[in-house]
PDB file with one MODEL, atoms N, CA, C and O in Angstrom:
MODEL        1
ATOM      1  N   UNK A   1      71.922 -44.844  -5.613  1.00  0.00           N
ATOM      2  CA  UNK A   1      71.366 -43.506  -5.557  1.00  0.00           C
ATOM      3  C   UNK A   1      70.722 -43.308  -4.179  1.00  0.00           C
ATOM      4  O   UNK A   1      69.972 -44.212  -3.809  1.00  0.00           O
ATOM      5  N   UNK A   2      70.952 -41.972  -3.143  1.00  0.00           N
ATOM      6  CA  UNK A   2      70.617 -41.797  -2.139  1.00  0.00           C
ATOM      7  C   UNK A   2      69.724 -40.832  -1.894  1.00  0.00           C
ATOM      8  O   UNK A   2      69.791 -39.804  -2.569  1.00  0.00           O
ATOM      9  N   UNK A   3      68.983 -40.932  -1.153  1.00  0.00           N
ATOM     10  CA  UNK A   3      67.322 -39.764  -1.256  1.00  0.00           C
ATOM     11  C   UNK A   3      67.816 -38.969  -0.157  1.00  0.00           C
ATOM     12  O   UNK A   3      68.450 -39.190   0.874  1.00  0.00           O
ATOM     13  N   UNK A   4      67.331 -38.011  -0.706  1.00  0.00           N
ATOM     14  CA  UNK A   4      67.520 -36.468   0.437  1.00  0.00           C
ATOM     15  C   UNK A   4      66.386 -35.606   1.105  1.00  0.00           C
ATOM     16  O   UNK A   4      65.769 -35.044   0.201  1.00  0.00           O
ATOM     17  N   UNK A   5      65.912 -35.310   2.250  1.00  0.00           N
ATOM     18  CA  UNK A   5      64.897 -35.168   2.452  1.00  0.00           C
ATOM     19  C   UNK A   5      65.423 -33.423   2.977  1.00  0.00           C
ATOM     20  O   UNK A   5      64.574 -32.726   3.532  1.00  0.00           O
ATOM     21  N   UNK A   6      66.759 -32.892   2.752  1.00  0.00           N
ATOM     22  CA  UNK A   6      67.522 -31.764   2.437  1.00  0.00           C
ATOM     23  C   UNK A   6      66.081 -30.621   2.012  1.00  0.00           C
ATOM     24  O   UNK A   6      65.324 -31.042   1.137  1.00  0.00           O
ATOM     25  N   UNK A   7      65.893 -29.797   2.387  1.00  0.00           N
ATOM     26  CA  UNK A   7      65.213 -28.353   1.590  1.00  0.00           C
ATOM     27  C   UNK A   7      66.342 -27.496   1.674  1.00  0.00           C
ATOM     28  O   UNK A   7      67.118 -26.991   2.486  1.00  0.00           O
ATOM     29  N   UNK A   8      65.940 -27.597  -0.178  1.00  0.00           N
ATOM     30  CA  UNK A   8      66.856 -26.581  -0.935  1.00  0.00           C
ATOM     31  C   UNK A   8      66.379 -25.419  -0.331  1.00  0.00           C
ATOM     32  O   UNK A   8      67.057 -24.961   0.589  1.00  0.00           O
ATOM     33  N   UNK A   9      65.239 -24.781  -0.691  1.00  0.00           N
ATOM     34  CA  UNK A   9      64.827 -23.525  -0.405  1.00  0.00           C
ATOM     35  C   UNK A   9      63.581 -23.486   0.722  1.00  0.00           C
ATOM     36  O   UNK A   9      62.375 -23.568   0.488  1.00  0.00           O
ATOM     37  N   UNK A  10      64.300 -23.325   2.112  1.00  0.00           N
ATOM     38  CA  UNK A  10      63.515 -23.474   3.420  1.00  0.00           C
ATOM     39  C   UNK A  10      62.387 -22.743   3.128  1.00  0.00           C
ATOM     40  O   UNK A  10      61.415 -23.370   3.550  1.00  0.00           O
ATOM     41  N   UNK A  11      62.078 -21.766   2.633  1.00  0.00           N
ATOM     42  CA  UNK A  11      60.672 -21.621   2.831  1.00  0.00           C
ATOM     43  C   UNK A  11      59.719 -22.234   2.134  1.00  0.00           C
ATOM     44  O   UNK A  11      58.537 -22.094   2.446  1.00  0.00           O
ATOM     45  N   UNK A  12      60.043 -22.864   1.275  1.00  0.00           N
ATOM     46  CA  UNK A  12      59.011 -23.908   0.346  1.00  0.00           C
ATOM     47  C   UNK A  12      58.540 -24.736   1.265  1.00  0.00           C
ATOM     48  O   UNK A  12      57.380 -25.047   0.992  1.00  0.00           O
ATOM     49  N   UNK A  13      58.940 -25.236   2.251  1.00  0.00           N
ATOM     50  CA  UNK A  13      58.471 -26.539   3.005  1.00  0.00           C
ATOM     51  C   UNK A  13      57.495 -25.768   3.780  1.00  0.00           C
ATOM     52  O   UNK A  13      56.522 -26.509   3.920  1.00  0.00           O
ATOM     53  N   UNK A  14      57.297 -24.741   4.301  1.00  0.00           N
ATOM     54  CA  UNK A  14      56.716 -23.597   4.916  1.00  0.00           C
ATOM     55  C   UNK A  14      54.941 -23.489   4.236  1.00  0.00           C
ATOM     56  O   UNK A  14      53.781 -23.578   4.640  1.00  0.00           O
ATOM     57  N   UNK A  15      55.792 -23.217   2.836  1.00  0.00           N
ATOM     58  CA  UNK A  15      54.640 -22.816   1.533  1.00  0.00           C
ATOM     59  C   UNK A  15      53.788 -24.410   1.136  1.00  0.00           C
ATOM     60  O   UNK A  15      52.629 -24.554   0.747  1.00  0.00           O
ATOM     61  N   UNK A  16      54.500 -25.125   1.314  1.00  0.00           N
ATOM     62  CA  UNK A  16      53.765 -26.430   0.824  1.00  0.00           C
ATOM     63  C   UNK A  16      52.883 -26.957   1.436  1.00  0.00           C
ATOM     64  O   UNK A  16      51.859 -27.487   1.004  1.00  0.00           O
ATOM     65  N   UNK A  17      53.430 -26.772   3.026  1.00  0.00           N
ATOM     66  CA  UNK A  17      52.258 -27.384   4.398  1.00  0.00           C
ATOM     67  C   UNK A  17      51.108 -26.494   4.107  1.00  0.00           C
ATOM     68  O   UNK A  17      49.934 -26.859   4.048  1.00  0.00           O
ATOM     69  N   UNK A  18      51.566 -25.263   3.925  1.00  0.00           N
ATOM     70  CA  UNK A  18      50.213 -24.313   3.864  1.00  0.00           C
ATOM     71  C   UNK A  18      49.217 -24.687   2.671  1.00  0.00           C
ATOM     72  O   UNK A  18      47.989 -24.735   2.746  1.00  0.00           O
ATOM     73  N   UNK A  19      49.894 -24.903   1.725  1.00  0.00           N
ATOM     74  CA  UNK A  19      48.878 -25.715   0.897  1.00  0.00           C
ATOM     75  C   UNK A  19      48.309 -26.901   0.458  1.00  0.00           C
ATOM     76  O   UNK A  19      47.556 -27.263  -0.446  1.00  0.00           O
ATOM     77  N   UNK A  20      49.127 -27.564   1.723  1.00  0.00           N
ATOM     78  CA  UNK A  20      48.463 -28.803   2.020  1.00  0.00           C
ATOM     79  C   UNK A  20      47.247 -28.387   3.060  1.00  0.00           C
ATOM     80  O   UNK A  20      46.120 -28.862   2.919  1.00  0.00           O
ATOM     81  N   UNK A  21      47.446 -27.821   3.706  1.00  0.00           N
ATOM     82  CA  UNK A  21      46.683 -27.416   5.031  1.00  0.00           C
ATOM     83  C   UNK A  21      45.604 -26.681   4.440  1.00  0.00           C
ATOM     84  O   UNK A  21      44.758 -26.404   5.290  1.00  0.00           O
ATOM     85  N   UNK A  22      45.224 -26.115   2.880  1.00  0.00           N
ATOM     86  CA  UNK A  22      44.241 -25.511   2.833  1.00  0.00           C
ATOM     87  C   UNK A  22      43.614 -26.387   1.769  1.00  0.00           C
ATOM     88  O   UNK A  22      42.394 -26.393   1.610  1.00  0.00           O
ATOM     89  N   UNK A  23      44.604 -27.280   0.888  1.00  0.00           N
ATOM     90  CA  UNK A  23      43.614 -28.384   0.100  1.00  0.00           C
ATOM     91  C   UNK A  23      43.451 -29.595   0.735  1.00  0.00           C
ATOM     92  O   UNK A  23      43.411 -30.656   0.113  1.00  0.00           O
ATOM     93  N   UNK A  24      43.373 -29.524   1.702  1.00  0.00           N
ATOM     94  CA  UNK A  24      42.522 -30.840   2.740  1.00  0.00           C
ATOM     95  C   UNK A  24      41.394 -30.258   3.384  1.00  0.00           C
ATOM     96  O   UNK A  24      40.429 -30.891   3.812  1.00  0.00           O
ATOM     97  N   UNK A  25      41.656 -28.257   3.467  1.00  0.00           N
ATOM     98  CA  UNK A  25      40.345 -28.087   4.456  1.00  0.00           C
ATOM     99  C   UNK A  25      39.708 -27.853   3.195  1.00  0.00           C
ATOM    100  O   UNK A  25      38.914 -26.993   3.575  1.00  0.00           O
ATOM    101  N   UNK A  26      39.494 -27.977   2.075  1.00  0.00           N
ATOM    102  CA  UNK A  26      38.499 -27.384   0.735  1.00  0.00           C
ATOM    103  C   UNK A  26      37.810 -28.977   0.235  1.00  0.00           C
ATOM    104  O   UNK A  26      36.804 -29.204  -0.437  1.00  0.00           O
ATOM    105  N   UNK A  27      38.797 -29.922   0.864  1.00  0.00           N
ATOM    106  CA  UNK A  27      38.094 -31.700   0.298  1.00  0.00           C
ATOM    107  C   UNK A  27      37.420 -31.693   1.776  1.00  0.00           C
ATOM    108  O   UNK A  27      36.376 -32.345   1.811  1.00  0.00           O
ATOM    109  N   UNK A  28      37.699 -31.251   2.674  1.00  0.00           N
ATOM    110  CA  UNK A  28      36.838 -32.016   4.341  1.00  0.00           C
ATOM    111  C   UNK A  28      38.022 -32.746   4.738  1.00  0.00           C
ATOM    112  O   UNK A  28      37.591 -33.628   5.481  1.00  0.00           O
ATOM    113  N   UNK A  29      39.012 -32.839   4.669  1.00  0.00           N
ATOM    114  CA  UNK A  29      40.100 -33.857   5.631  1.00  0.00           C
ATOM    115  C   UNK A  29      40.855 -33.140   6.934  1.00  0.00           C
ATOM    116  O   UNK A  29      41.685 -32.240   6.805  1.00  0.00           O
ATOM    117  N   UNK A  30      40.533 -33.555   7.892  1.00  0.00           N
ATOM    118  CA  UNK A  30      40.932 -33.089   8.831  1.00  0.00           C
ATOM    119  C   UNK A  30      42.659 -33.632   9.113  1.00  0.00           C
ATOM    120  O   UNK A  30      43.014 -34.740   9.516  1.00  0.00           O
ATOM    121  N   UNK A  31      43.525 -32.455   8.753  1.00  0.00           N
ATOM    122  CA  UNK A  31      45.102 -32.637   8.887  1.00  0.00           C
ATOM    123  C   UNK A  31      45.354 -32.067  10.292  1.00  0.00           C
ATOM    124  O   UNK A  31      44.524 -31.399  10.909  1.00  0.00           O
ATOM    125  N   UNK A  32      46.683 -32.420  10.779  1.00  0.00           N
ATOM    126  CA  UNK A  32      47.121 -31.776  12.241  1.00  0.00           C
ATOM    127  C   UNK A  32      48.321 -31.530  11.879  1.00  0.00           C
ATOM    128  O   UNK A  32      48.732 -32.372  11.080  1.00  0.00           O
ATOM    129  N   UNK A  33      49.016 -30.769  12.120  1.00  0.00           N
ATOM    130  CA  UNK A  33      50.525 -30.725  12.143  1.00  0.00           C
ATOM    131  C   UNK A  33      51.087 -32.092  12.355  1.00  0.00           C
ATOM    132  O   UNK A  33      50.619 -33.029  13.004  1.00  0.00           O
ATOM    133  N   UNK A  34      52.595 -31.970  11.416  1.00  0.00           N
ATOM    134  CA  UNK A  34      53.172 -33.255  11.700  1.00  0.00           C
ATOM    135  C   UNK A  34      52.581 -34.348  11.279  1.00  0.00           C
ATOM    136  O   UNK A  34      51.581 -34.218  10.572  1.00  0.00           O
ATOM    137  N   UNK A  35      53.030 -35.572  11.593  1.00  0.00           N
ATOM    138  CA  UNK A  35      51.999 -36.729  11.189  1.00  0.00           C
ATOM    139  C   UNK A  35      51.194 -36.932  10.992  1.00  0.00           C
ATOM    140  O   UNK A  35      50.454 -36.462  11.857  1.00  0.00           O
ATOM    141  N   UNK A  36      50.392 -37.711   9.877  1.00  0.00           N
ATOM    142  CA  UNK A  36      49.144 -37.869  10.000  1.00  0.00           C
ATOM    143  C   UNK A  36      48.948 -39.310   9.161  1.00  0.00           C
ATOM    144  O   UNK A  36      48.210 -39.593   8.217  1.00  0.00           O
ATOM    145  N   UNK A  37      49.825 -40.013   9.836  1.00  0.00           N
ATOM    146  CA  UNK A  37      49.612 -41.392   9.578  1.00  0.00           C
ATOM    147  C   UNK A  37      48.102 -42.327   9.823  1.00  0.00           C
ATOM    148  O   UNK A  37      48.102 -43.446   9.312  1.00  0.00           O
ATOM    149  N   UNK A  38      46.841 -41.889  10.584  1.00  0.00           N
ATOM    150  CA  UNK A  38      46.075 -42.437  10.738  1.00  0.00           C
ATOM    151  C   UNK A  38      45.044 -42.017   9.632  1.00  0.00           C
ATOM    152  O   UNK A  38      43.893 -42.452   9.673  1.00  0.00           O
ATOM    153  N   UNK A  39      45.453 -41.193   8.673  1.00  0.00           N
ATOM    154  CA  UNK A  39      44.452 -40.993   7.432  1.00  0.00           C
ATOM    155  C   UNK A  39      43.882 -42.142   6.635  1.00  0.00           C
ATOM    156  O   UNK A  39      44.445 -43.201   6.913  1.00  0.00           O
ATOM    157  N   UNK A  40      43.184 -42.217   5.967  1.00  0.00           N
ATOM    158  CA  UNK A  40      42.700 -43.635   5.260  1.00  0.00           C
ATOM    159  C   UNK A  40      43.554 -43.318   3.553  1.00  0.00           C
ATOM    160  O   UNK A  40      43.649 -42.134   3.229  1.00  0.00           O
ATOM    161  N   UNK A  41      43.870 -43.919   3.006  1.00  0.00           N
ATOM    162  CA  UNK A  41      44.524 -43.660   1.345  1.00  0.00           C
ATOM    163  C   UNK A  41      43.184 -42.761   0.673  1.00  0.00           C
ATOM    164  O   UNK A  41      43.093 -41.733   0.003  1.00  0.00           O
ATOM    165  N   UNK A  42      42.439 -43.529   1.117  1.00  0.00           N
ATOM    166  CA  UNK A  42      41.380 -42.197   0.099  1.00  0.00           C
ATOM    167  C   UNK A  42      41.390 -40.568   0.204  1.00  0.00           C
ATOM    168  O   UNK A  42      41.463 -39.756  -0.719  1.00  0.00           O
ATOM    169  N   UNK A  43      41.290 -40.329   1.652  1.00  0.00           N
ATOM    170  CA  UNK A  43      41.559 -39.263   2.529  1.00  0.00           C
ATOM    171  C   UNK A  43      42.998 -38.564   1.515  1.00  0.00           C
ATOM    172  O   UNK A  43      43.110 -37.703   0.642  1.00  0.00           O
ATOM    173  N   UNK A  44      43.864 -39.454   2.192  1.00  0.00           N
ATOM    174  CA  UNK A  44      45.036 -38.763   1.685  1.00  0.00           C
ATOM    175  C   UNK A  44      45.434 -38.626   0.059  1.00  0.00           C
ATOM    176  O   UNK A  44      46.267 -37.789  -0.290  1.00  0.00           O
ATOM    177  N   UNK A  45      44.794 -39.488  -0.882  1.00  0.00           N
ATOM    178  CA  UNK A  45      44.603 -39.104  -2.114  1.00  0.00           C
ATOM    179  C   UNK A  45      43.535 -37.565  -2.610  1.00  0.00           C
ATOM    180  O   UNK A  45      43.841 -36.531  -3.203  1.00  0.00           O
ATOM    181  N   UNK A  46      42.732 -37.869  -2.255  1.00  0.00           N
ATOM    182  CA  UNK A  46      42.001 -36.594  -2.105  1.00  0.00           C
ATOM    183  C   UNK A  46      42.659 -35.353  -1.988  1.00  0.00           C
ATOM    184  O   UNK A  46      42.677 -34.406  -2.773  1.00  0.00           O
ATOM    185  N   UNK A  47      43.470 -35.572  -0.334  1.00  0.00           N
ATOM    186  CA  UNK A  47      44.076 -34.220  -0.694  1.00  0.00           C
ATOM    187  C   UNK A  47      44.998 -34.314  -1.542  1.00  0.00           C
ATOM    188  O   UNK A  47      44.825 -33.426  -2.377  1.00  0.00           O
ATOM    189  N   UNK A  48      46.092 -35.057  -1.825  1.00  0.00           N
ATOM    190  CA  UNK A  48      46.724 -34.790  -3.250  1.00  0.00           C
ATOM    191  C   UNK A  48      45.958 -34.339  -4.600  1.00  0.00           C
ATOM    192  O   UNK A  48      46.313 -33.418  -5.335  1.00  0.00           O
ATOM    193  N   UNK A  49      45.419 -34.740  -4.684  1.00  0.00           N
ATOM    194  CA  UNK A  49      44.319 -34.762  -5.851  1.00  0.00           C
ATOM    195  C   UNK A  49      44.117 -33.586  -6.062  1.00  0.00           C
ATOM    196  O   UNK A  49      44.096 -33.050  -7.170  1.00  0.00           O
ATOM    197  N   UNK A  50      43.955 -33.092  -5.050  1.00  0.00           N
ATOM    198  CA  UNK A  50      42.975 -31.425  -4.556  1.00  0.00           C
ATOM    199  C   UNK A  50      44.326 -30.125  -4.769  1.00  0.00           C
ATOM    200  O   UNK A  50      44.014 -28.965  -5.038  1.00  0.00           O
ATOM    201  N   UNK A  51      45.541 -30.481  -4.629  1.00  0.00           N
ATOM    202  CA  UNK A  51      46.513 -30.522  -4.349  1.00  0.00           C
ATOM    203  C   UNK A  51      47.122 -29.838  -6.093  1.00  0.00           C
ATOM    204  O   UNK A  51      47.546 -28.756  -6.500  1.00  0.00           O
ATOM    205  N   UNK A  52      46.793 -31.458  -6.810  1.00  0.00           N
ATOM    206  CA  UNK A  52      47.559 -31.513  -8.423  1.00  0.00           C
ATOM    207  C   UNK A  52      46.580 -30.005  -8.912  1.00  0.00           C
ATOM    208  O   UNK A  52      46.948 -28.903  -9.318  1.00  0.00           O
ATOM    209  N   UNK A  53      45.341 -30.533  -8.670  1.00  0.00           N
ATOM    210  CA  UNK A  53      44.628 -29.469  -9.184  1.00  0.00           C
ATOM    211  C   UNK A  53      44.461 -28.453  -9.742  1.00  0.00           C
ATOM    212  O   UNK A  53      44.139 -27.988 -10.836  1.00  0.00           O
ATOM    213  N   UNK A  54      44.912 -28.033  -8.200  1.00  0.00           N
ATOM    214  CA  UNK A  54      45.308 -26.474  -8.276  1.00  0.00           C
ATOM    215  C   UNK A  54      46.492 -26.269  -8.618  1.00  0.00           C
ATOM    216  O   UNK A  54      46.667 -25.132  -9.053  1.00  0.00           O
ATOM    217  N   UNK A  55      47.217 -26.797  -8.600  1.00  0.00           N
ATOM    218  CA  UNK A  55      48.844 -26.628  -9.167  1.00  0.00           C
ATOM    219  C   UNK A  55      48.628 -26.383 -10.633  1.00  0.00           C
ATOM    220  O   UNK A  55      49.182 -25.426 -11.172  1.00  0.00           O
ATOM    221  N   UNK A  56      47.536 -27.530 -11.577  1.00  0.00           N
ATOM    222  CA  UNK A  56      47.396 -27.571 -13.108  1.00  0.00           C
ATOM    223  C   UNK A  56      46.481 -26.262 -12.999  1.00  0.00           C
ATOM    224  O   UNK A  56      46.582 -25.545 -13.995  1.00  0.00           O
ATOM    225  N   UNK A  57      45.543 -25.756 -11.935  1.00  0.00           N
ATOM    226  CA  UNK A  57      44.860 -24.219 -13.212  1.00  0.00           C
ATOM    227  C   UNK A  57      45.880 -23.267 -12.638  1.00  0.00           C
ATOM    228  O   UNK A  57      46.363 -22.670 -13.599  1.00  0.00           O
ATOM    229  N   UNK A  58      46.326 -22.929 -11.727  1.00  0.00           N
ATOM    230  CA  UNK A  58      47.256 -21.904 -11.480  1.00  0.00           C
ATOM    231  C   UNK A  58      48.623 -21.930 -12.656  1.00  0.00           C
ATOM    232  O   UNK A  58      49.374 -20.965 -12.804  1.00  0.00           O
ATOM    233  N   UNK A  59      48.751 -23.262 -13.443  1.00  0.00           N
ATOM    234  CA  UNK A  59      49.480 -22.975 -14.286  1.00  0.00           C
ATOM    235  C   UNK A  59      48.779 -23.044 -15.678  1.00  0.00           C
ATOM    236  O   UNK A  59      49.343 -22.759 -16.735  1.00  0.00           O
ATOM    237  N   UNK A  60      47.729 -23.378 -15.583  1.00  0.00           N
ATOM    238  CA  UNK A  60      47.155 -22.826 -16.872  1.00  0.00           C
ATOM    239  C   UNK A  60      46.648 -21.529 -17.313  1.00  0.00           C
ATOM    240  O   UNK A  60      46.425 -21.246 -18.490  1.00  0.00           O
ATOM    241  N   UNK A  61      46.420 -20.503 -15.991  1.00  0.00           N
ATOM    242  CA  UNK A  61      46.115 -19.374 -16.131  1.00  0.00           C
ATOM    243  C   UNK A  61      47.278 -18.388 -16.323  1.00  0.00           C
ATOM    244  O   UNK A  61      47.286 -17.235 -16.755  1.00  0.00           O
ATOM    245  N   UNK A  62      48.369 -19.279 -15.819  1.00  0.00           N
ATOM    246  CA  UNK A  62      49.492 -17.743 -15.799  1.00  0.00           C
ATOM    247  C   UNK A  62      50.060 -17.796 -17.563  1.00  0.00           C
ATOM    248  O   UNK A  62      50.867 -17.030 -18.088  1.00  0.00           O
ATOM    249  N   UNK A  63      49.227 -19.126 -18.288  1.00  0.00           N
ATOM    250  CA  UNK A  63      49.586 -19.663 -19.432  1.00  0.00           C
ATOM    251  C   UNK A  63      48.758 -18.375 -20.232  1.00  0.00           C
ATOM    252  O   UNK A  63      49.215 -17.870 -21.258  1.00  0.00           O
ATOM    253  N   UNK A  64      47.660 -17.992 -19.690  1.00  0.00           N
ATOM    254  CA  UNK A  64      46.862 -16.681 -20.334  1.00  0.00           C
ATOM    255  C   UNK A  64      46.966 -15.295 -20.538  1.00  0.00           C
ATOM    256  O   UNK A  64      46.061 -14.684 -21.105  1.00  0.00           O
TER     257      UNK A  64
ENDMDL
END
């Protein structure tokens, strides 16, 4: 099985940075465009974290 790093729908990758870029500035993590390999795992869990979050109430509300 071969991994694809392919975007189906180009503007999602667009939409995703942006909300990476605004749930790192709402935890304090300072992101830059592009790489950001010098983050610490906590850092970068955080923003995932921050990330799932909002993904779970934005779909629990449209659930209302």
């Amino acid at each position: 099985m071969s991994s694809s790093k392919k975007t189906v729908v180009p503007s999602a990758r667009e939409a995703m940075n942006k909300f990476k870029m605004e749930a790192a500035n709402e935890v304090g993590v300072s992101l830059k465009q592009g790489y950001n390999g010098d983050l610490t795992s906590k850092q970068a869990g955080s923003v995932g974290g921050q990330m799932v979050k909002k993904m779970i109430e934005a779909y629990e509300n449209g659930m209302k």
